[in-house]
C-alpha positions as CSV (number, residue, x, y, z in Angstrom):
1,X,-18.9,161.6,146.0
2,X,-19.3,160.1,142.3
3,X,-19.1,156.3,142.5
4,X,-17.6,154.7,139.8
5,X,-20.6,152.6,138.4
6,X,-22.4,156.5,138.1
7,X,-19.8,157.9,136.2
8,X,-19.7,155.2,133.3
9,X,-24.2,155.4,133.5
10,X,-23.4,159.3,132.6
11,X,-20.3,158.6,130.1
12,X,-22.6,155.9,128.6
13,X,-26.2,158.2,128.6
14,X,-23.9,161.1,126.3
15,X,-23.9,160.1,122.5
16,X,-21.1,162.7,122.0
17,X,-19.2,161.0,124.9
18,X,-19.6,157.6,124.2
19,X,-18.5,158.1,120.5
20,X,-15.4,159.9,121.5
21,X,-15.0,157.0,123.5
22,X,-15.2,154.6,121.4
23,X,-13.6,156.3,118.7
24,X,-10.5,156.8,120.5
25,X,-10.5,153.1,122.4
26,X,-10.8,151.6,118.5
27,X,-7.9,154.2,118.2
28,X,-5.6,152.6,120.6
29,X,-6.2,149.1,119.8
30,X,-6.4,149.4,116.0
31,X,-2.6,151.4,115.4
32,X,-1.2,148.8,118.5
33,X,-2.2,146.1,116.2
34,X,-1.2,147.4,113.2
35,X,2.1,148.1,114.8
36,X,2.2,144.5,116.3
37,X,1.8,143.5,113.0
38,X,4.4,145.4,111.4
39,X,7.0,144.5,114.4
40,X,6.5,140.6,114.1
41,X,4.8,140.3,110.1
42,X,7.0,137.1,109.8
43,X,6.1,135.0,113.1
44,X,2.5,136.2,113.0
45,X,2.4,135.1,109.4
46,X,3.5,131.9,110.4
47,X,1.5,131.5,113.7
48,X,-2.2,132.5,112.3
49,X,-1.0,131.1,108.4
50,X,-0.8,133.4,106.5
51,X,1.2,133.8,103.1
52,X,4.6,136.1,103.4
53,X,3.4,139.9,103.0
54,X,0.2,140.2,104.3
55,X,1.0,140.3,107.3
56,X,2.8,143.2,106.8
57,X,0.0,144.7,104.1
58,X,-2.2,144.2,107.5
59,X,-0.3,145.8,109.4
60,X,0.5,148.9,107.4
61,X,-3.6,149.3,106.6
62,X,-4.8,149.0,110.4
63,X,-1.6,151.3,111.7
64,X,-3.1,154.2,109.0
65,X,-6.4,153.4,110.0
66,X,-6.0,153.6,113.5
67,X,-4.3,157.3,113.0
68,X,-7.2,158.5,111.0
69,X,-10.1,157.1,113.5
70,X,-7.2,158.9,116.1
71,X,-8.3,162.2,113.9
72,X,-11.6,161.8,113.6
73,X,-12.2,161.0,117.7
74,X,-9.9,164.3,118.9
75,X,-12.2,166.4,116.6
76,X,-14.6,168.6,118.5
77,X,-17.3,167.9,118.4
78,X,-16.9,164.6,116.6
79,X,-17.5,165.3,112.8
80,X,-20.6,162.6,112.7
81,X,-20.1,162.2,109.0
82,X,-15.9,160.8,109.7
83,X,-17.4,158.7,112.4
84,X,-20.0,157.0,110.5
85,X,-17.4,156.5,107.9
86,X,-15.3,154.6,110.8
87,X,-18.4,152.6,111.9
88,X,-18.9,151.6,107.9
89,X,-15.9,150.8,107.7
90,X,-15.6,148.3,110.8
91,X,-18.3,147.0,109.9
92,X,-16.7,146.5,106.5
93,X,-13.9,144.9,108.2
94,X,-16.2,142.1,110.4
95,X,-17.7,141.2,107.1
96,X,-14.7,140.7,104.6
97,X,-12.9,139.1,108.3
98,X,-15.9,136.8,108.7
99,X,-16.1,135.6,104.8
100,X,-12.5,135.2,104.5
101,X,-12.6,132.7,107.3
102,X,-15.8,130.9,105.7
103,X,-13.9,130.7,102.4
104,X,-11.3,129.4,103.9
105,X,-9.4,132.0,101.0
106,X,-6.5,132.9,103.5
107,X,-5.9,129.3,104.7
108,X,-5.5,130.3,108.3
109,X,-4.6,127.9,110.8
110,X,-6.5,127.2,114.1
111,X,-4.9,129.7,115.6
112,X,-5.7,132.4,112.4
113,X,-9.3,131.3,112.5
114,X,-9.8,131.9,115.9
115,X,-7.7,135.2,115.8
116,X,-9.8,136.6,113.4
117,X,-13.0,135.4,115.3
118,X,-11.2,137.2,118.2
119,X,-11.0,140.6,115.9
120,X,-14.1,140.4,114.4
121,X,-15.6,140.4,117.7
122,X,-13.9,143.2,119.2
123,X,-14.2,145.6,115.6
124,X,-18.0,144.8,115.5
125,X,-18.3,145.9,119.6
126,X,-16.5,149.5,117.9
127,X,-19.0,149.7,115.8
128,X,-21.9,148.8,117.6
129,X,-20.6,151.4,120.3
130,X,-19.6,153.9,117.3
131,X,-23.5,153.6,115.7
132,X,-25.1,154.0,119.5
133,X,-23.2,156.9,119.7
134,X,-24.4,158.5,116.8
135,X,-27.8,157.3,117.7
136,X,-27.4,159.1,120.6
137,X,-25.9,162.2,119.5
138,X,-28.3,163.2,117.2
């Protein structure tokens, strides 16, 4: 019998595994907040302050981006060149998340600031998991 602990080591120890992992985890999450977004654009524009649109503008970008990482993790084998595209651009995102909040250019509230810390945290683990996994796939 395979305990549980020895099945994540062996998903883990595969760089083709762990990038379709973390590819299609950064999947779910990204088009469910995008679609979150879309659903409630006003009160979420309200709650993490910001101006009327963007959330929606967010939430149309993240929903297509989720789809396309969607693609690019179903592909067999994983097309490395699409997933390093994915890690850039997550990386991308942390970056512009992270100087948008030190500007202060989106004038989030408390609540934005630390949603965005939230995301930026959570994008940058997809990456770091998407960049091991081409490490490891090599």
């Amino acid at each position: 019998m395979t305990t549980a602990p020895s099945r994540l080591s062996a998903l883990l120890a595969s760089g083709e595994h762990l990038l379709r992992l973390s590819l299609r985890l950064d999947a779910v999450v990204t088009t469910a907040n995008g679609l979150a977004y879309l659903a409630l654009a006003q009160p979420l524009e309200r709650l993490l302050g910001l101006e009327a649109g963007v959330g929606l503008a967010i939430g149309a970008f993240l929903t297509a981006y989720g789809l396309a990482v969607a693609v690019v993790g179903r592909s067999s084998p994983v097309h490395r060149a699409a997933a390093s595209v994915v890690a850039m651009g997550n990386t991308a995102w942390v970056v512009a998340s992270l100087a948008a909040l030190s500007t202060g250019v989106l004038g989030l509230t408390t609540v934005g600031a630390v949603w965005a810390v939230m995301q930026s945290v959570t994008v940058g683990g997809f990456a770091a998991l998407q960049y091991l996994g081409l490490r490891r796939s090599r």
